[in-house]
C-alpha positions as CSV (number, residue, x, y, z in Angstrom):
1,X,32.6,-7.9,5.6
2,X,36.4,-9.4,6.0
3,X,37.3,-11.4,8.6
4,X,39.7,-8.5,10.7
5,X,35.7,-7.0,10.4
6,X,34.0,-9.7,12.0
7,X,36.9,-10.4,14.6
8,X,36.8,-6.6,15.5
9,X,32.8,-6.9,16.1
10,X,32.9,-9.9,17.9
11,X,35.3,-8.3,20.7
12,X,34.2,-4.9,21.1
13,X,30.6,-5.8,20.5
14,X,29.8,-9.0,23.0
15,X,33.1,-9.8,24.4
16,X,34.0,-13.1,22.6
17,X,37.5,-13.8,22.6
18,X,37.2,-16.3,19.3
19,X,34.6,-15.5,16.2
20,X,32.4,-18.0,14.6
21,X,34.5,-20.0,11.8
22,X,33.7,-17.7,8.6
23,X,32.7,-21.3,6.8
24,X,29.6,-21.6,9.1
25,X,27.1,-19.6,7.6
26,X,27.8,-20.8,4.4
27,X,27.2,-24.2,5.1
28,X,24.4,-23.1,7.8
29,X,22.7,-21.3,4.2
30,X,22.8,-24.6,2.7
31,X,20.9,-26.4,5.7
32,X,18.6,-23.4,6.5
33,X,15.3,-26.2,7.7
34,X,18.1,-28.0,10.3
35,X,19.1,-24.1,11.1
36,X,15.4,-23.1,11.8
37,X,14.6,-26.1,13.8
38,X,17.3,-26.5,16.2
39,X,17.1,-22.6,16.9
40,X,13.4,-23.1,17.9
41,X,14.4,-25.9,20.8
42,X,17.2,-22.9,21.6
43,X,14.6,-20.7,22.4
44,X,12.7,-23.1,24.1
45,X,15.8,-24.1,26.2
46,X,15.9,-20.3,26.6
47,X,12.8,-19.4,28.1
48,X,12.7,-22.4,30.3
49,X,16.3,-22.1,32.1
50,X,15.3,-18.1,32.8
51,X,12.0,-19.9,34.4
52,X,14.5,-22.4,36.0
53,X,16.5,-19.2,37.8
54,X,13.2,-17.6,38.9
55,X,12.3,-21.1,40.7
56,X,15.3,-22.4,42.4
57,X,16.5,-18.5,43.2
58,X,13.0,-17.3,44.4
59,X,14.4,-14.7,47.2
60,X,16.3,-12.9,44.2
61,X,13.6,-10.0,43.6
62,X,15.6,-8.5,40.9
63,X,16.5,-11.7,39.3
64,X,12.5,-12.1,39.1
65,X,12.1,-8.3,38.3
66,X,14.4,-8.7,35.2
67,X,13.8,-12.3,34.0
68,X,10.0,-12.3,33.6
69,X,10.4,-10.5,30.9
70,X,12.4,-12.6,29.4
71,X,10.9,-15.4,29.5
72,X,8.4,-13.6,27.7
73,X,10.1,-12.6,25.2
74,X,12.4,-16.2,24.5
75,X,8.9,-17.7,24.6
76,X,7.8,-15.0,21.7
77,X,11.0,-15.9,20.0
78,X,9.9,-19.8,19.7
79,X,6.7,-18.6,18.0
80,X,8.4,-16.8,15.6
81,X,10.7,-19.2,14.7
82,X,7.7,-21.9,14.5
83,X,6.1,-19.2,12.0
84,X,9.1,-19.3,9.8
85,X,8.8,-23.3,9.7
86,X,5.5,-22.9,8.9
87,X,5.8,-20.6,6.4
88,X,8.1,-23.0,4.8
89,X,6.0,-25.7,5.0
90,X,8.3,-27.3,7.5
91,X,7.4,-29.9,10.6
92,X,9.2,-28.8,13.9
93,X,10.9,-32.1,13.7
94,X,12.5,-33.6,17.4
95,X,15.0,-31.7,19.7
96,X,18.6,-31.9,19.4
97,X,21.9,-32.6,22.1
98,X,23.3,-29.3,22.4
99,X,26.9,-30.2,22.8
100,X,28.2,-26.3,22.8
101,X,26.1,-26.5,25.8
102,X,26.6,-29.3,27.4
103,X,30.5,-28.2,27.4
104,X,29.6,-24.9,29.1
105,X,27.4,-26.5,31.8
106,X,30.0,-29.0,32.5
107,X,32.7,-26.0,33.2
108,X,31.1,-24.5,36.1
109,X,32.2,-24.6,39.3
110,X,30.3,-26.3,41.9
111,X,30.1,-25.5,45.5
112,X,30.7,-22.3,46.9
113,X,28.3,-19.1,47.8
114,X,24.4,-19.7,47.0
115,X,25.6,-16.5,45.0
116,X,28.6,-17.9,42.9
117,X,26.2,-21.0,42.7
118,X,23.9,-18.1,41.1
119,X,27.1,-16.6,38.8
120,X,27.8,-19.1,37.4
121,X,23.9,-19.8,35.8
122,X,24.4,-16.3,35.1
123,X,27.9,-16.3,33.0
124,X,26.6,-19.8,31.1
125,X,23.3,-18.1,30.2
126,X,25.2,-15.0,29.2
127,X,27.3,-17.0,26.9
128,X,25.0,-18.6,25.3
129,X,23.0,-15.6,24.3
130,X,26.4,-13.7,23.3
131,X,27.4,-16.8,20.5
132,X,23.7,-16.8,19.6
133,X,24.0,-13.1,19.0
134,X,27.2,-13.7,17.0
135,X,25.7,-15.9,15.0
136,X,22.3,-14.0,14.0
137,X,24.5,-11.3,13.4
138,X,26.0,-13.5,10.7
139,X,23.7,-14.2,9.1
140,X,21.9,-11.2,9.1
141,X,24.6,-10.1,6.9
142,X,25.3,-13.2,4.7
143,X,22.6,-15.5,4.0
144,X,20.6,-14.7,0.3
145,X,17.1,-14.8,1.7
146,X,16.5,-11.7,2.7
147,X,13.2,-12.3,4.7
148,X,15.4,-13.9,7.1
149,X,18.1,-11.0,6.8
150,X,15.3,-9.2,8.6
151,X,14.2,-11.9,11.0
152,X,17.8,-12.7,12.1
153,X,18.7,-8.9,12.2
154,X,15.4,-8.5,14.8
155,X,16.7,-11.2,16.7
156,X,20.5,-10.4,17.3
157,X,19.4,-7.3,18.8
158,X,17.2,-8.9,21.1
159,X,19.7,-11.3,21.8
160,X,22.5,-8.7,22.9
161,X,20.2,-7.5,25.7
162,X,19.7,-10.3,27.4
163,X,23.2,-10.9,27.5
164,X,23.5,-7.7,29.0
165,X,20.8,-8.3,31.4
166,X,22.8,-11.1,32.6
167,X,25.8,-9.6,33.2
168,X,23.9,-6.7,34.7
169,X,22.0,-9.5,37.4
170,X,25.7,-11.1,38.3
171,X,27.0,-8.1,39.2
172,X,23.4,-7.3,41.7
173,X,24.5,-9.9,43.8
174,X,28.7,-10.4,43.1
175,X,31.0,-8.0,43.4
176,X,32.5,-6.2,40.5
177,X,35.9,-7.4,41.0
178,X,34.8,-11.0,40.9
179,X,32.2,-11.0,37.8
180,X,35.3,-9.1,36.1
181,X,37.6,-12.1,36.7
182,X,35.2,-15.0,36.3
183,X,33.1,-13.7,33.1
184,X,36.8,-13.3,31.9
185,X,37.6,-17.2,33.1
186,X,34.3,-18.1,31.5
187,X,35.0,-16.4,28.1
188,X,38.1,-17.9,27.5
189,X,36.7,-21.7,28.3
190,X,33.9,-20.5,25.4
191,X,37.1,-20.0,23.4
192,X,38.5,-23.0,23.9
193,X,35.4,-25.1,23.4
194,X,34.2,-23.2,20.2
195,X,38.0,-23.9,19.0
196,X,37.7,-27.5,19.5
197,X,34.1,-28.3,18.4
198,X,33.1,-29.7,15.3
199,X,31.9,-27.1,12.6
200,X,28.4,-28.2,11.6
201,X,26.0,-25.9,9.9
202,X,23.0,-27.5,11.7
203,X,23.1,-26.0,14.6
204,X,23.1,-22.6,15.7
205,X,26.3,-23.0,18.1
């Protein structure tokens, strides 16, 4: 796939305004254990922050309604990922400082409506499964091993629903014109931090 490719499918397919440097999954290929590892803690982080949402939102019945599920299947996604360690005879090894992240979190806005306090959980966890989808995507496509072709292929498509389902929650409880303008505020921050962080192929963002 060239890179006009890629670019193309990032945009029309998840919305990103910047595509994953083309360099990543080759040098993610070469440090497939690090890859596995820090994509199981992703999928713990996962499942717990949509647990997170259902706790400190708990009068949002269709924030519960769609989540649970969710959680379920994040929580599926960990074992799976634990299976592929296994499988490889590799340990789980200790979490890692998500600095994509950490650069999202700290680019919400505070204050406001208990609502826009909601959005913005809602854009971050959005973004974070959109770039995660990206990446699967990517290697899906790329990497030699083609047992994990599959297993990354399975995944990305799981991955782009629950991006939906977030953007599909924000706009329960925001109005249309204001998810439009603030998903759109939120995707070119991603841009800028993606642009600016360091390209490591140990990490899955």
């Amino acid at each position: 796939m060239t890179n006009e490719q890629k670019q193309y499918a990032t945009k029309t397919m998840l919305g990103l305004k910047l595509p994953t440097d083309p360099r990543w999954v080759n040098i993610a290929e070469k440090n497939i254990e690090e890859i596995l590892i820090d994509h199981a803690y992703c999928e713990q982080k996962a499942a717990s922050s949509c647990i997170s949402l259902i706790i400190q939102f708990p009068e949002k019945e269709k924030l519960r309604e769609v989540l649970m599920p969710v959680v379920s299947e994040e929580w599926a996604h960990f074992r799976m990922v634990i299976k592929e360690l296994d499988k490889r005879g590799l340990a789980l090894g200790n979490p890692r400082k998500d600095l994509y992240v950490h650069q999202l979190y700290e680019g919400m806005k505070r204050g406001g409506s208990r609502e826009e306090q909601l959005g913005e959980r809602l854009f971050m966890n959005a973004l974070i499964e959109a770039r995660s989808c990206e990446r699967f995507r990517l290697l899906s496509l790329e990497i030699s091993d083609e047992s994990l072709r599959e297993f990354y292929h399975e995944l990305m498509i799981s991955e782009a629903g629950h991006y939906v389902n977030f953007i599909d929650l924000a706009k329960e409880y925001l109005s249309e014109n204001y998810v439009k303008q603030r998903w759109n505020e939120w995707l070119e921050m991603e841009a800028n931090i993606m642009k600016n962080l360091e390209l490591r192929g140990d990490r899955v963002h």
